[in-house]
GUDRENZA-291511 format. One record per residue (C-alpha): residue number from 1; x, y, z. Coordinates in pm, whole numbers, padded with zeros to 5 digits. Example, Ala and Ser with C-alpha at 12.3 -4.5 7.8 and 13.67 -1.06 7.14 Angstrom:
<atoms>
@i = 1&u = 01230&v = -00450&w = 00780 $
@i = 2&u = 01367&v = -00106&w = 00714 $
</atoms>
This chain:
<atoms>
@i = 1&u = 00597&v = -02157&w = 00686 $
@i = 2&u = 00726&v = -01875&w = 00539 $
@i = 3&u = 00647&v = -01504&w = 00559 $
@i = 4&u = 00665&v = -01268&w = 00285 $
@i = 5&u = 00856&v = -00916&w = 00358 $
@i = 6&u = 00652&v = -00585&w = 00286 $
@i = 7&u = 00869&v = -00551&w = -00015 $
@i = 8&u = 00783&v = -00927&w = -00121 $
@i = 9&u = 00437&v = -00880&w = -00105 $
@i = 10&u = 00425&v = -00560&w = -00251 $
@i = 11&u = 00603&v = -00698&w = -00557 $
@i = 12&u = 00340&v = -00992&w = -00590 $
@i = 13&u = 00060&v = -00768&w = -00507 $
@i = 14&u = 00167&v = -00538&w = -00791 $
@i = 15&u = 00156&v = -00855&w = -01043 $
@i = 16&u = -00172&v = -01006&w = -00942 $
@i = 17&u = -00377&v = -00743&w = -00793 $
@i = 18&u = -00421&v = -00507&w = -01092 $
@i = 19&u = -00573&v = -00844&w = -01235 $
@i = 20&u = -00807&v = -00923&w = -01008 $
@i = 21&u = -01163&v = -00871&w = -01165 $
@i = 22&u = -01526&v = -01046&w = -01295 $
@i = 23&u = -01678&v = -00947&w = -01597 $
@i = 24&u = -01417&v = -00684&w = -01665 $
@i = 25&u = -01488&v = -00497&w = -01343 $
@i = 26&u = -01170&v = -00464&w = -01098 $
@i = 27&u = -01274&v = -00595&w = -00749 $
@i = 28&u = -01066&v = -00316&w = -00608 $
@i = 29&u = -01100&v = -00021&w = -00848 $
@i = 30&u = -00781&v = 00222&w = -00801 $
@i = 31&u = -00439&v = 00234&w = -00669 $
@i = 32&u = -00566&v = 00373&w = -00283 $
@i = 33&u = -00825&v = 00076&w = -00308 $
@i = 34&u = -00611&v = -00179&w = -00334 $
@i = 35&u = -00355&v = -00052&w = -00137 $
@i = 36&u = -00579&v = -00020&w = 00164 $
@i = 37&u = -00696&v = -00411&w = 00084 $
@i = 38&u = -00364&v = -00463&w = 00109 $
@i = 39&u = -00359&v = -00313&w = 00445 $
@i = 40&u = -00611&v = -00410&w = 00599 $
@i = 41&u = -00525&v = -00813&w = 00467 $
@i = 42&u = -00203&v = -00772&w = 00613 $
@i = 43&u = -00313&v = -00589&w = 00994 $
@i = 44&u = -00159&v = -00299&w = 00874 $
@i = 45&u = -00221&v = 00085&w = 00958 $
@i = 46&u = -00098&v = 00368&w = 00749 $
@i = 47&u = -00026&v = 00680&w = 00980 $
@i = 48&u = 00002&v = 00991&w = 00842 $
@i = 49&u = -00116&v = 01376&w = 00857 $
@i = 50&u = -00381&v = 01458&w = 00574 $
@i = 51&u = -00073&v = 01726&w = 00452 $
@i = 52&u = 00178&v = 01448&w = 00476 $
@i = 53&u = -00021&v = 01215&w = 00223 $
@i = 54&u = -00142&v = 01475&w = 00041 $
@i = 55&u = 00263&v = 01629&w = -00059 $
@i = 56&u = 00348&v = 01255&w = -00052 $
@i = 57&u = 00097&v = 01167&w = -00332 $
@i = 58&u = 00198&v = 01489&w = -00514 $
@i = 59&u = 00541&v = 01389&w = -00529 $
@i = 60&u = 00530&v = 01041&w = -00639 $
@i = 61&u = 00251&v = 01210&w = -00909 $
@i = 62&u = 00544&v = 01448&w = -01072 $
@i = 63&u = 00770&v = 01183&w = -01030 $
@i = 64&u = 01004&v = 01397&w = -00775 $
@i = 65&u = 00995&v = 01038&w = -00542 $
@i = 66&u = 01169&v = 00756&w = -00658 $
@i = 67&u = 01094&v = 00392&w = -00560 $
@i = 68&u = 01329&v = 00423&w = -00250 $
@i = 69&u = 01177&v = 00675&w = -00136 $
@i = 70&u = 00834&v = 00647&w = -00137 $
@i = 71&u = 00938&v = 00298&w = 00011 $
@i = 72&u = 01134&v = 00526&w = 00346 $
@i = 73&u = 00825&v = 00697&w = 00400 $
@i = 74&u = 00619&v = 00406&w = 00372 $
@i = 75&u = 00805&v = 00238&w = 00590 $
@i = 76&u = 00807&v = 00523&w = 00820 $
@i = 77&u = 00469&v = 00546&w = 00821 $
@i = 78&u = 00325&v = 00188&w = 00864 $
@i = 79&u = 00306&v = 00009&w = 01187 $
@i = 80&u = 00190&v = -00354&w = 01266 $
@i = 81&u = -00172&v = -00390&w = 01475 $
@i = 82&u = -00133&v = -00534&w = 01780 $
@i = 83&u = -00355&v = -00813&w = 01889 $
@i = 84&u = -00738&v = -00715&w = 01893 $
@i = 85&u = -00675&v = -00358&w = 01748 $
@i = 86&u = -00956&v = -00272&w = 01469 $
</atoms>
């Protein structure tokens, strides 16, 4: 078996996601939707400050965050659950 890297999945997730819908309605309506699908699908937990998201999101908004970075403080940010976390 083989397992995807963040950056994989991200990459397919970006493709098919956005797609994903019945009778024109989006299963998972909005970027922070599907991203915490994503998340949650993959035993994921995003750790961050309210402040910290909120100049994050601002940044990638005005486009002063390029792909690398918003990937670094991803990265930074995410951590693995451990077995028989919620």
């Amino acid at each position: 078996m083989k397992f995807l890297t963040l950056e994989q999945a991200l990459i397919i997730a970006a493709e098919v996601t956005p797609e994903a819908s019945f009778g024109g309605q989006e299963f998972y309506q909005g970027f922070e939707a599907k991203a915490a699908v994503f998340c949650e699908l993959n035993n994921y937990t995003l750790t961050s400050t309210d402040d910290d998201a909120v100049a994050f999101m601002l940044e990638v908004a005005a486009g002063a965050m390029g792909v690398d970075e918003a990937t670094q403080w991803l990265r930074a940010r995410l951590s693995e659950r451990g077995a028989g976390e919620q």
